[in-house]
DRENMIGU-941309 format. One record per residue (C-alpha): x, y, z. Coordinates in steps of 0.001 Angstrom, whole numbers, padded with zeros to 6 digits, always signed. Layout:
<nodes>
XYZ;...
</nodes>
This chain:
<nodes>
+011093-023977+023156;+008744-021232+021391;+009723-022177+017665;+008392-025931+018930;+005871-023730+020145;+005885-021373+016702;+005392-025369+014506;+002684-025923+017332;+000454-023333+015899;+001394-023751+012792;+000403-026979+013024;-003001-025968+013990;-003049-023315+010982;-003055-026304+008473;-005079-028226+010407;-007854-026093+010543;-007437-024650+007033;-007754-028504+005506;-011475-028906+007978;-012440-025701+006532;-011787-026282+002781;-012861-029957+003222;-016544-028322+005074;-016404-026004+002116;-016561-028112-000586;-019336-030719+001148;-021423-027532+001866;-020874-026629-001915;-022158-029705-002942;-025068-029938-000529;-026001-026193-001156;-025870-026911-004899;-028126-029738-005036;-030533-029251-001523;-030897-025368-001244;-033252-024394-003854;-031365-021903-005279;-030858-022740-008693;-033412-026043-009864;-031126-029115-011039;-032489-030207-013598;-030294-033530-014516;-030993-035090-011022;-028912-035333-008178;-025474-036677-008601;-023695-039634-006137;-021736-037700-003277;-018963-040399-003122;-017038-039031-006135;-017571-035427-004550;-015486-037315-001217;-012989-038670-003962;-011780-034937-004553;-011247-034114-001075;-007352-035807-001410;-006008-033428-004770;-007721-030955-002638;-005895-031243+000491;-002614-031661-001382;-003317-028672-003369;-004579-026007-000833;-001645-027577+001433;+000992-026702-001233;-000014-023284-002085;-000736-021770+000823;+002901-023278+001895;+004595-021704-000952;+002256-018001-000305;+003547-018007+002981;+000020-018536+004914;+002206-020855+007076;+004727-018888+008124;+004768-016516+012031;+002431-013939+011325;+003320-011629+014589;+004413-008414+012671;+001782-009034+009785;-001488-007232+009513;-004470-009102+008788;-005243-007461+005443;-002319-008671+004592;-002823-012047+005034;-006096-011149+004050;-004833-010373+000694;-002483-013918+000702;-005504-016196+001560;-007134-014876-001375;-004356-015066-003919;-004087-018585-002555;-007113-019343-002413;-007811-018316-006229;-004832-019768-007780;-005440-023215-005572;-009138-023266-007057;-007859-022102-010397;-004966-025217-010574;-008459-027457-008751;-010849-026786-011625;-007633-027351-014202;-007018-030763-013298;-010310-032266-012595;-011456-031258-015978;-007951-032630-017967;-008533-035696-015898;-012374-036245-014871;-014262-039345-014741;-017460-037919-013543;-019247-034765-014474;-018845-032119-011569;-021210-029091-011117;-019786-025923-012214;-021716-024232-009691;-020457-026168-007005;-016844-024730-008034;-018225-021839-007509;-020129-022220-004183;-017096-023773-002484;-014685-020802-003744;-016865-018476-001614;-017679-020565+001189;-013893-021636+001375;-012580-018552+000797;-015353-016935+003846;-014604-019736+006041;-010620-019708+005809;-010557-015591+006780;-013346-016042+009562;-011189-018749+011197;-007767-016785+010951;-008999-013928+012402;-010285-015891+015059;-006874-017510+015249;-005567-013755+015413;-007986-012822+018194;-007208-015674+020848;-003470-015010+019961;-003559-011619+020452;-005299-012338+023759;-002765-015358+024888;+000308-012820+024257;-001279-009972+025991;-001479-012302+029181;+001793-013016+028957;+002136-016187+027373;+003904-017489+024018;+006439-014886+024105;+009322-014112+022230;+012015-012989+024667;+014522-010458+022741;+017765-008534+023379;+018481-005042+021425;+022277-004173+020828;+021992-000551+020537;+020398+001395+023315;+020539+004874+020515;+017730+006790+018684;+017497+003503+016558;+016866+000885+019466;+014447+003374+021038;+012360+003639+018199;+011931-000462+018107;+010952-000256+021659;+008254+002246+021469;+006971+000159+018001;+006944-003391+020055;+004827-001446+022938;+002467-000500+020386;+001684-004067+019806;+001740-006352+022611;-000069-008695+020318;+003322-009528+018132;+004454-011399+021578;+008006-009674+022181;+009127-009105+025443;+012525-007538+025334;+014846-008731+027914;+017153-006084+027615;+019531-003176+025735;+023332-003776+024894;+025341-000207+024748;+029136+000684+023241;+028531+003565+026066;+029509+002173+030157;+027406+005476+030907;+024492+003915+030147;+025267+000626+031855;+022773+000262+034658;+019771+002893+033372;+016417+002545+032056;+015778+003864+028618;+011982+003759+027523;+011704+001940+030550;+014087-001418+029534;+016881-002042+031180;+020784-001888+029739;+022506-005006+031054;+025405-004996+029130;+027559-003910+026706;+027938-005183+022914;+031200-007545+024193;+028344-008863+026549;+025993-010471+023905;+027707-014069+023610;+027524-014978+027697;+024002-013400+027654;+023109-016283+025024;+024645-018523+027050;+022074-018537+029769;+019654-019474+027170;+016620-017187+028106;+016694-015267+024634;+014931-015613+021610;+015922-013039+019154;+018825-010837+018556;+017548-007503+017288;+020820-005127+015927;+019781-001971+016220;+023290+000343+016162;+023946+003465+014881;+025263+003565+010921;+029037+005064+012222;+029114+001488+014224;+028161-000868+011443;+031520-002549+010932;+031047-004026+014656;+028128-006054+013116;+031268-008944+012171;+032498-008889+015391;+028732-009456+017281;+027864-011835+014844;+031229-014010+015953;+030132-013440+019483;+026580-014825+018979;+028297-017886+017287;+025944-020338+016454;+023636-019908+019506;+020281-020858+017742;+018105-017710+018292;+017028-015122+015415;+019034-012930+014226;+017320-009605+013127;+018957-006156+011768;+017410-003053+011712;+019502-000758+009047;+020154+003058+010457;+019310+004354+007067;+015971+006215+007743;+018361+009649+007728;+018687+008675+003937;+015316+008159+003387;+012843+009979+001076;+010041+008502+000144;+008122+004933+000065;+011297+003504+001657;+011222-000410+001461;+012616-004010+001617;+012862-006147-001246;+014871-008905-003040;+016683-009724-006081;+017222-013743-006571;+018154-013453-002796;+019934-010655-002640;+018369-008198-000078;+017680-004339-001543;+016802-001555+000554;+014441+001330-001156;+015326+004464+000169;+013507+005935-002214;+010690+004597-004422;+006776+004747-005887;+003767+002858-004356;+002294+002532-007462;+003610-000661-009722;+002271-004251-010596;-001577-004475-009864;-001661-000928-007987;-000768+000668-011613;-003278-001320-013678;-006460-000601-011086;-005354+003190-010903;-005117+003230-014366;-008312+001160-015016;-009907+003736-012701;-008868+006539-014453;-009844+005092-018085;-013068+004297-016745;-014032+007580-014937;-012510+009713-017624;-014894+008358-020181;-017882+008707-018033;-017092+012188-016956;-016072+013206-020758;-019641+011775-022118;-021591+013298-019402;-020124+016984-019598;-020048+016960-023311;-022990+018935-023711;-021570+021686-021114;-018109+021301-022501;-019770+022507-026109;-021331+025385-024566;-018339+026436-022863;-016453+026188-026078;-019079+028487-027667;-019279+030859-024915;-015430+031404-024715;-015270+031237-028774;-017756+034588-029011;-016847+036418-026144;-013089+036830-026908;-010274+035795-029642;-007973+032891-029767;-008617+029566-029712;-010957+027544-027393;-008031+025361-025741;-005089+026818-024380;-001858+024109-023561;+000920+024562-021274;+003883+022623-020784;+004070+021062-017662;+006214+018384-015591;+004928+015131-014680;+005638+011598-014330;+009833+011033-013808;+010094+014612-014878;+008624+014117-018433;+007152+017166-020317;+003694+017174-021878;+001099+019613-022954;-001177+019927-020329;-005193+020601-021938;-007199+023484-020397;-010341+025771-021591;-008793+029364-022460;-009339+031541-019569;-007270+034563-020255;-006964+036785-022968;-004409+035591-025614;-001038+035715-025644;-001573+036238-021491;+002173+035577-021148;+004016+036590-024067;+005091+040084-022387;+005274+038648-018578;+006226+034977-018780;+005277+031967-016569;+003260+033498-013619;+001008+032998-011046;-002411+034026-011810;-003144+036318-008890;-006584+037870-007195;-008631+040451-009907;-005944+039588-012570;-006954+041756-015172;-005706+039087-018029;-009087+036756-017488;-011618+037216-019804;-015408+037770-018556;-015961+033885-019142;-012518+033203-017668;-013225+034314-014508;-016499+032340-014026;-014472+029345-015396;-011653+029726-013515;-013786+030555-009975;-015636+026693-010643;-012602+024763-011805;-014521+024308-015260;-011197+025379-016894;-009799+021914-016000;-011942+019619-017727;-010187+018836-020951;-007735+017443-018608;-009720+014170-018510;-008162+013591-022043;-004984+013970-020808;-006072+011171-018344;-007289+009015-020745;-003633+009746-023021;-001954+008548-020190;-000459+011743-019510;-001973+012437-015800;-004244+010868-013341;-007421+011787-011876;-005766+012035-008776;-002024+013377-008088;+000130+016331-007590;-000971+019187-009947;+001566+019921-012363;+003669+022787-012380;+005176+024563-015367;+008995+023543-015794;+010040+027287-015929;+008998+027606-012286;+009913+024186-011251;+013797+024938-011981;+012933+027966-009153;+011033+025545-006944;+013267+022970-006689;+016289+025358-005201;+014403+026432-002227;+012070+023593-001658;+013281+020334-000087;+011792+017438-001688;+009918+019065-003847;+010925+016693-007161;+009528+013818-005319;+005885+014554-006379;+006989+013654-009818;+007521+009919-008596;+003672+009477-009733;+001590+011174-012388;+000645+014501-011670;-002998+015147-010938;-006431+016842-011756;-007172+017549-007885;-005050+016023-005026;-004795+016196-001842;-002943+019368-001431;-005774+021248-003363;-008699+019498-001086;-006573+021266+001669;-006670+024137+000266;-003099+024588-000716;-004346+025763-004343;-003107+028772-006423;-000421+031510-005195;-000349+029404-001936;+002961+027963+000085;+004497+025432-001892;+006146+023977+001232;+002619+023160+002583;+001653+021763-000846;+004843+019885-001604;+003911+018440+002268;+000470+016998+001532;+001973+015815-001927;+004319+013667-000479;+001706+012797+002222;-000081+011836-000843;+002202+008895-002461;+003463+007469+001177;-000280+006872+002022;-001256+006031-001475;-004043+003784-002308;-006954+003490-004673;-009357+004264-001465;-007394+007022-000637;-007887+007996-004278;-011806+007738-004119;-011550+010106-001198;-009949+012406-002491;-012487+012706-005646;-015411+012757-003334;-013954+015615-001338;-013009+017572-004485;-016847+017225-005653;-017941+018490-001689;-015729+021508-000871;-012746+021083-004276;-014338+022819-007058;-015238+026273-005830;-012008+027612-004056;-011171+030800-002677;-007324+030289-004117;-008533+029628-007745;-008193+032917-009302;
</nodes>
């Protein structure tokens, strides 16, 4: 009854998105030539082959959206997310729109009008599925349109699915009930649900008909009974969902994906690919310029100061690890005397350390040693924001007593980060810093990124850990 119920809604999805593209594109027209915005100056055109387009529109908007999957149950979705899918829709549906009705025209349309319904449409489409998403929300939280489901495995695994579907009463899952291998548990409550049965049980539970979805949820030692519950559920037509016990193998970023059809699991893996790269790097590009023009003037006086108050050059490089483990020289202003490590090696630089030079240690104290890292930025060799590189002498030591700790080189290493806004900077714990890195790339995003500058620039640049 509730996938009748599911096409219902559905239903009403498409029905309202084809009023609101057709509104859309009358208001376009009628804002276009009646709302003094912009004068017309070639008079007002007929509105009856405006009405003609409505059909390639409905047909168009109908077939992407389809194929985008703004028509399919949205329960365990988040709106941005199908935020983000009405607008990919919505542009390539206006792009393939304004394609065909200039290839095959018979009147002259207002390019303005294009671009008045692409807003309005686009407005329209997310008010009304949010609104959609509201009374929804509200229906299942009253109890109605409900997805009755049964979990086989009443383990760590099955527990943690309960406590995620009480955190959101709006997806509209009511479990039923928890199937065990263990009679000990037959009878109890665990997070409050009852265990009814055991994993033998599943196929006369179906029978009565009161269940929706099938959730496996067993422990990875039991996986080869997965054949033998899948006989038992037969072809009773409810959905059929399996929740892998690999989180014990997982690192970092851990996903769900597909190749032609074949389901992948990412147990490990980067946030940053496709369109995430390109605006990260675009960001960087950008903001390394601007910041490289506008300090020029100090970065010359720096260069001066450091060239007549001590010997060696003005730049001092270090090797250092970053993206997939790659080497590269790492730019800084010379803060030390020269040769700093030729007697000592790859160290630390601690509190007082007597190798800084007299401009060093004002240099050092405001971070001003790190601006020729924005040309590394812009070489492609770091990122604005990232894990700070580490020197690959040290890493070999780090990566022995430090669990995870390669993982920050799954993403270009960083000029500030969010370790160093924490002030894990310096001879700090690299536990605490290798924490917040990998904080860092789970939580990734190009806001995140803006934060993280912006708290750099308020309590970043003078730190108490920069020696």
């Amino acid at each position: 009854m509730l996938k009748e119920y599911s096409q219902f809604f559905i239903s009403i999805l498409f029905i309202l998105d084809i009023i609101v593209v057709s509104l859309a594109w009358l208001s376009a027209y009628f804002t276009r030539f009646f709302v003094p915005i912009i004068p017309v100056y070639r008079g007002i055109p007929e509105l009856l082959p405006y009405i003609k387009l409505l059909l390639p529109i409905w047909m168009i908007w109908g077939i992407v959206y389809k194929a985008l999957g703004l028509y399919r149950a949205m329960r365990a979705s988040s709106f941005f997310q199908e935020f983000l899918n009405i607008m990919k829709a919505s542009f390539l549906s206006l792009i393939i729109f304004i394609t065909l009705t200039y290839l095959f025209r018979e009147n002259h349309y207002s390019r303005l009008v294009f671009i008045y319904f692409g807003v309005i449409h686009i407005i329209g489409i997310t008010i009304v599925r949010a609104s959609f998403r509201k009374v929804m929300k509200i229906v299942r939280k009253r109890g109605h349109n409900l997805r009755h489901i049964i979990i086989i495995g009443a383990g760590e695994l099955g527990r943690e699915l309960v406590k995620r579907i009480n955190e959101h009463p709006e997806f509209g899952l009511k479990i039923t009930g928890f199937l065990t291998r263990d009679i000990e548990k037959l009878g109890t409550l665990i997070e409050n649900i009852p265990v009814i049965g055991r994993y033998e049980d599943i196929g006369s539970i179906l029978e009565q008909g009161e269940t929706d979805q099938v959730f496996i949820a067993i422990p990875f030692d039991a996986h080869e009974r997965i054949e033998d519950i899948l006989k038992l559920i037969g072809d009773t037509p409810v959905d059929i969902k399996v929740i892998p016990d690999l989180y014990q193998f997982a690192t970092l970023k851990s996903s769900f994906e597909e190749l032609d059809g074949l389901p992948i699991i990412n147990l490990q893996d980067s946030p940053m690919y496709g369109w995430s790269l390109i605006l990260k790097r675009l960001m960087d590009i950008t903001i390394s310029i601007i910041v490289l023009i506008l300090l020029s003037p100090l970065m010359g006086v720096i260069a001066i100061l450091i060239k007549l108050t001590s010997e060696g050059t003005v730049f001092y490089t270090q090797e250092r690890m970053g993206l997939d483990g790659k080497i590269f020289r790492m730019l800084k202003f010379r803060s030390m005397v020269a040769d700093a490590e030729e007697n000592i090696g790859a160290v630390w630089a601690v509190k007082n350390d007597p190798r800084r030079t007299k401009v060093g240690s004002i240099l050092r104290r405001l971070s001003m040693d790190e601006i020729p890292q924005f040309i590394n930025v812009l070489k492609g060799d770091m990122s604005i924001v990232g894990p700070r590189p580490e020197r690959s002498s040290l890493i070999e030591q780090f990566r022995k007593n430090v669990p995870k700790y390669m993982l920050r080189h799954k993403v270009k290493a960083g000029i500030t980060g969010w370790a160093q806004i924490n002030g894990w900077r310096g001879n700090t714990s690299i536990e605490k810093r290798i924490e917040h890195d990998i904080f860092y790339i789970e939580n990734w995003s190009i806001s995140f990124d803006f934060k993280i500058m912006l708290l750099t620039l308020l309590k970043g640049v003078i730190n108490k850990n920069a020696y």
